[in-house]
LOVEXDO-30841 format. One record per residue (C-alpha): x negated, y negated, z; residue in three letters. Coordinates in steps of 0.05 Angstrom, whole numbers, plus 32768, in hexadecimal, padded with zeros to 4 digits. Layout:
N
XYZALA/...
END
This chain:
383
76EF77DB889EUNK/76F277C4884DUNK/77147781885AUNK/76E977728895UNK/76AB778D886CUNK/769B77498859UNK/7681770D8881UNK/76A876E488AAUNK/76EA770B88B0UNK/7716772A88E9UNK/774C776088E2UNK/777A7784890AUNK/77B477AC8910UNK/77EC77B58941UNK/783477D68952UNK/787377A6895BUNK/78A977E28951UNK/78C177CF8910UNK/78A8781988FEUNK/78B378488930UNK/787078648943UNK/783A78458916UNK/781778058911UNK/784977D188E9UNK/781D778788EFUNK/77DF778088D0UNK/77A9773F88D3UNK/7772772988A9UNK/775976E488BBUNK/771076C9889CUNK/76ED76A188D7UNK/76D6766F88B1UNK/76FF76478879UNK/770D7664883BUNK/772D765E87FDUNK/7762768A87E2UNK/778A769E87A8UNK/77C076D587A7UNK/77F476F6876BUNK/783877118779UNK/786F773F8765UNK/788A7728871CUNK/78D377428739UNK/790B77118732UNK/792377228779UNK/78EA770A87A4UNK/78E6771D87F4UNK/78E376E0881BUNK/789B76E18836UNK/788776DA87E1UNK/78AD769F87DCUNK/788B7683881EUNK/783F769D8807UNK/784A767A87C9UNK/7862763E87E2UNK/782676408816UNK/77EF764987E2UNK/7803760C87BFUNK/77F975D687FCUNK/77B77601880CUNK/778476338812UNK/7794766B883FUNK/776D767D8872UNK/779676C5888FUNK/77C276F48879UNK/77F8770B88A9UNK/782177578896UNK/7850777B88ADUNK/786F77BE8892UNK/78AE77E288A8UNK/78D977A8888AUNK/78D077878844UNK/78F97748885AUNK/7911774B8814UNK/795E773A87FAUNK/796277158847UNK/797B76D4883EUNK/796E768F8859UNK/795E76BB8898UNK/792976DA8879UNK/790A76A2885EUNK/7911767F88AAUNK/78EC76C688C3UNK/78B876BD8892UNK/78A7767D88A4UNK/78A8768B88F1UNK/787676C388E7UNK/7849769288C1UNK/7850766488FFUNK/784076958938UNK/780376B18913UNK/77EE76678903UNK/77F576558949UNK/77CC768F896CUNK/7798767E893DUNK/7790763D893BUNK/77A6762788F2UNK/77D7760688CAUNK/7815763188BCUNK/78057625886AUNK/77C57645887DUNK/77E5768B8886UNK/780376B68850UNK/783976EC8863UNK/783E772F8844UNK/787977608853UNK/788777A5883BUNK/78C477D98851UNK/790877E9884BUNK/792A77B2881FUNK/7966778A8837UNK/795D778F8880UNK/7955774F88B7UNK/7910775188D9UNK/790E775D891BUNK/78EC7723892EUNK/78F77731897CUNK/78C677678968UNK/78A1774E8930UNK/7877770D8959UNK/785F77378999UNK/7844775E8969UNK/7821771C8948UNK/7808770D8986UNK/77E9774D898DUNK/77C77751894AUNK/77B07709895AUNK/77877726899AUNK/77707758897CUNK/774D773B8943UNK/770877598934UNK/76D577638907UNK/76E177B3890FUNK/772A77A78905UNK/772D77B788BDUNK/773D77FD88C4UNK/777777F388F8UNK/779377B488BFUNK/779077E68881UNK/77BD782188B2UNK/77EA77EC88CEUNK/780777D38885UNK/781A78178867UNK/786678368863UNK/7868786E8841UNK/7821787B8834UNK/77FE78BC8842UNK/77C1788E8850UNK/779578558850UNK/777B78348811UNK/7738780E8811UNK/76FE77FB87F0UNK/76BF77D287FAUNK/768977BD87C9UNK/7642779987D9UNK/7618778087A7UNK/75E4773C8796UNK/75E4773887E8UNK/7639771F87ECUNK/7674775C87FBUNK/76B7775B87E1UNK/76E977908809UNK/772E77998801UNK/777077C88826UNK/77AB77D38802UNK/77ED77FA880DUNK/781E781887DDUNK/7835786187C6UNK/7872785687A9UNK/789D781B8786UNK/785E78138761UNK/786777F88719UNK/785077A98700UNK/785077768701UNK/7831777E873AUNK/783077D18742UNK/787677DC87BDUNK/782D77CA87C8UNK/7806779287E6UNK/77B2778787ECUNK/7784775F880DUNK/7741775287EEUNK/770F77288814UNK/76CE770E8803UNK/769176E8881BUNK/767976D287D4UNK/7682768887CBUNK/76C67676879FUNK/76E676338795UNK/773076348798UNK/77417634874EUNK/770976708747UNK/7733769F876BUNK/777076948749UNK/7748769A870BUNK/771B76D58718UNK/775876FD873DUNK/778C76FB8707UNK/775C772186D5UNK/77467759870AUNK/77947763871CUNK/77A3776D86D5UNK/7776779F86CDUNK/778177CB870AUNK/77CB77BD8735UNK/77EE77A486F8UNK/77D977E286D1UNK/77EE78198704UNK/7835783C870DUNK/7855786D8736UNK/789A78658726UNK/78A6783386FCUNK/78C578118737UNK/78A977C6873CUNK/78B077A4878BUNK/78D37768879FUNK/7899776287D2UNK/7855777087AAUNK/7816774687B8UNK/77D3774487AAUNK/77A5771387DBUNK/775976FA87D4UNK/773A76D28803UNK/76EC76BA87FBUNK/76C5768D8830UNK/767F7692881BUNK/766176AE8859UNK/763376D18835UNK/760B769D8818UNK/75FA76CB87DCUNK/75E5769D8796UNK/761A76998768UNK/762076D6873DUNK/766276D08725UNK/7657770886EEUNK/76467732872CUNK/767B771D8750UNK/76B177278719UNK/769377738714UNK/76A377788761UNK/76E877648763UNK/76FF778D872CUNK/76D677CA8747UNK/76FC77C1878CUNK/774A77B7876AUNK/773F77F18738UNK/7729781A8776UNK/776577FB87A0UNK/779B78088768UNK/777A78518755UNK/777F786487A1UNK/77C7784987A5UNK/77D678758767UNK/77B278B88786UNK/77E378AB87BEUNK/782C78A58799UNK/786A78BC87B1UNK/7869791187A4UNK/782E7904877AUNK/780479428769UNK/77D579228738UNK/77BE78E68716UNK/77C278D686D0UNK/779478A986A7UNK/77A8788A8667UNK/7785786B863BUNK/77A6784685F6UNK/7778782A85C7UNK/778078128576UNK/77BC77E28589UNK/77C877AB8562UNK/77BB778285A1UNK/77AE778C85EAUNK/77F4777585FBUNK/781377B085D1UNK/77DC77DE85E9UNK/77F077DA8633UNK/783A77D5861AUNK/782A781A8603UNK/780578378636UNK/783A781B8671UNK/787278448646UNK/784B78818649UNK/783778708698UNK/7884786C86A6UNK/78AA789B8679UNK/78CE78C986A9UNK/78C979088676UNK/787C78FF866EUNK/786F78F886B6UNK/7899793986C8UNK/7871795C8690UNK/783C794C86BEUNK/7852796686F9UNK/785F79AC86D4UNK/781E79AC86BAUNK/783679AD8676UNK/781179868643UNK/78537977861DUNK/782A793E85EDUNK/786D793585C2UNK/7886790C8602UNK/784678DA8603UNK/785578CF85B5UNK/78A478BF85C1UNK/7897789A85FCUNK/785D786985D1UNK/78857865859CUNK/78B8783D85C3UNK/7895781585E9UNK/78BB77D685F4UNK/7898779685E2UNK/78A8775385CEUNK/78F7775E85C2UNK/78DF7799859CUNK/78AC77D8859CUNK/786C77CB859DUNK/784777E38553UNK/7846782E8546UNK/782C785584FDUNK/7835789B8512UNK/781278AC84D0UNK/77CF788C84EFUNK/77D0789D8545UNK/779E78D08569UNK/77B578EF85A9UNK/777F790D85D5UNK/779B7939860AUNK/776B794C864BUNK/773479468610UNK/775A797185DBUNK/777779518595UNK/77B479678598UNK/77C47936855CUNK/779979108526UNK/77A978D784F9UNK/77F178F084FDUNK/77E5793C84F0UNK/77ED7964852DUNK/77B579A3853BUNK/77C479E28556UNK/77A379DE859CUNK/77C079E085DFUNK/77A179B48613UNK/778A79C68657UNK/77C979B28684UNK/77A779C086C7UNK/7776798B86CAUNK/778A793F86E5UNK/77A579288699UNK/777A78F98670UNK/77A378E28635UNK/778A78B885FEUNK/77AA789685CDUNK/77897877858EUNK/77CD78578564UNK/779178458528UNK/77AE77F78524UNK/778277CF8540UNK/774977BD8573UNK/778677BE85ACUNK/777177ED85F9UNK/779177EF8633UNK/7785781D866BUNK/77BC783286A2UNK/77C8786986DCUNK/7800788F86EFUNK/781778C58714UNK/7846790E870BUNK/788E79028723UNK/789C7937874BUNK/78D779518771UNK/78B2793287B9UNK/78BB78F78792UNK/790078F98791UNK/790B790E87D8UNK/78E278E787F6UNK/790578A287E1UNK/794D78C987E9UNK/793B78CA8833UNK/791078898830UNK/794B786D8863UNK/795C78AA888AUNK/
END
């Protein structure tokens, strides 16, 4: 029950038949007002119910979240625009608030109409079944091809902040498919969340990938109504939020497409921190690193090609191979440029970290194996 764990929030989730078995709407609704901020995909083709979110957060402050999975509403047309906007409507209207009021989040198969014969029952019914217990049944009924539900809660200085997220595969930034929901009860003015949120994505869904793949539909969502009446601690609060989206985005990347382990890297010694994620994103994505990884191989010659064209600013980003140190699982497999004669332990979940000896640059970033469930699993995604 993470996004219900705080004060003054409802959740719940329900079948429509856009999938054919599991729960495909999802609700999250704070009971008293609230203020909101939210970040979406960077992708130039955007799914209609983006363009709608976006265009509802500027008139105001949102007050629920409607989402449904199955169907991405994505590459849909004026149509899809039109269906985004009646889903706004009929979750506005069962609640009681403005349509502006209600962001709408979608995730599926790309390309398709929704069904939208199916699609508002199935409002109706999460609408009914709001409750503060519904958190659980909201974080099962957003997932596609999941293997499970993501969530995380942290209390502290007497406010909560919880959050549910989906995603497992199309997972790369800007954002890294995959949509959250983070609630809170501390107190936030409207320009506060947009503030406080862009940092805490940065650091956790914007430095995750699975495959490289960046979504059409991606979303992040945080909505704070001050139920708690906590003090301000905004230092605390800051601490929170990040603690909940690294825990969000690190539970997203445990759970990638054919995944069989998790990979953290770390870059540091970049001229900058711009070139020092540039880095670490290369390694995160390069296809012959991340099937290294999947046959347990600690093939370190790939993590030095792959940083040493990482693209950045029209360019590479800054590379002496005569001054980097590459730790591998805790071995160094190469110093200052010379390489050692020691073979790293392959079997453990990889921790590789790179010191390029530039600069005062670090960047951190996950990422999975790419295995061959990887490939079959989005070869049948449709079938």
């Amino acid at each position: 029950m993470s996004v219900t764990a705080a004060r003054g929030f409802e959740a719940s989730g329900a079948h429509c038949g856009l999938r054919r078995a599991a729960p495909d709407v999802a609700l999250v609704r704070s009971t008293v007002t609230s203020v909101g901020a939210a970040m979406f995909t960077a992708n130039r083709v955007q799914a209609a119910p983006v363009l709608v979110s976006r265009g509802h957060l500027e008139r105001t402050d949102p007050q629920a979240v409607v989402v449904n999975s199955g169907n991405a509403n994505a590459a849909t047309g004026r149509q899809g625009l039109d269906d985004a906007h009646a889903t706004a409507d009929r979750t506005a209207a069962r609640l009681g608030l403005h349509p502006e009021q209600v962001l709408v989040l979608s995730t599926g198969v790309i390309g398709k109409p929704l069904e939208m014969a199916k699609l508002l029952p199935g409002v109706d019914a999460a609408a009914a079944s709001l409750s503060p217990d519904g958190g659980d049944a909201a974080a099962a009924a957003i997932l596609t091809t999941d293997t499970r539900t993501k969530q995380a809660t942290v209390r502290r200085s007497g406010f909560t902040v919880g959050g549910m997220a989906k995603g497992s595969g199309m997972i790369h930034p800007n954002l890294a498919t995959m949509l959250a929901v983070v609630t809170t009860d501390y107190p936030l003015g409207r320009d506060e969340a947009t503030e406080l949120l862009r940092p805490a994505v940065e650091a956790s869904f914007n430095s995750i990938s699975v495959d490289g793949e960046c979504s059409t539909n991606d979303a992040v969502v945080l909505l704070a109504n001050g139920a708690s009446g906590a003090p301000r601690d905004d230092a605390a609060f800051v601490e929170s939020l990040h603690e909940v989206c690294r825990d969000l985005a690190a539970q997203i990347v445990a759970d990638g497409e054919g995944a069989t382990l998790t990979a953290a890297i770390t870059v540091t010694g970049a001229a900058d921190a711009a070139e020092a994620k540039a880095v670490a994103r290369r390694i995160a994505t390069s296809p012959l690193v991340k099937t290294a990884l999947f046959g347990k191989d600690a093939n370190w010659g790939r993590v030095l090609a792959a940083a040493g064209s990482a693209p950045y600013n029209g360019g590479f980003a800054h590379l002496d191979p005569e001054l980097v140190t590459l730790r591998y699982n805790g071995a160094t497999v190469i110093e200052r440029g010379s390489p050692n004669d020691v073979e790293p332990d392959a079997d453990l979940d990889p921790s590789i970290e790179l010191d390029l000896g530039l600069g005062d640059g670090s960047a951190h970033y996950l990422t999975t194996d790419l295995s061959y469930d990887y490939v079959r699993i989005n070869a049948e995604y449709r079938t």
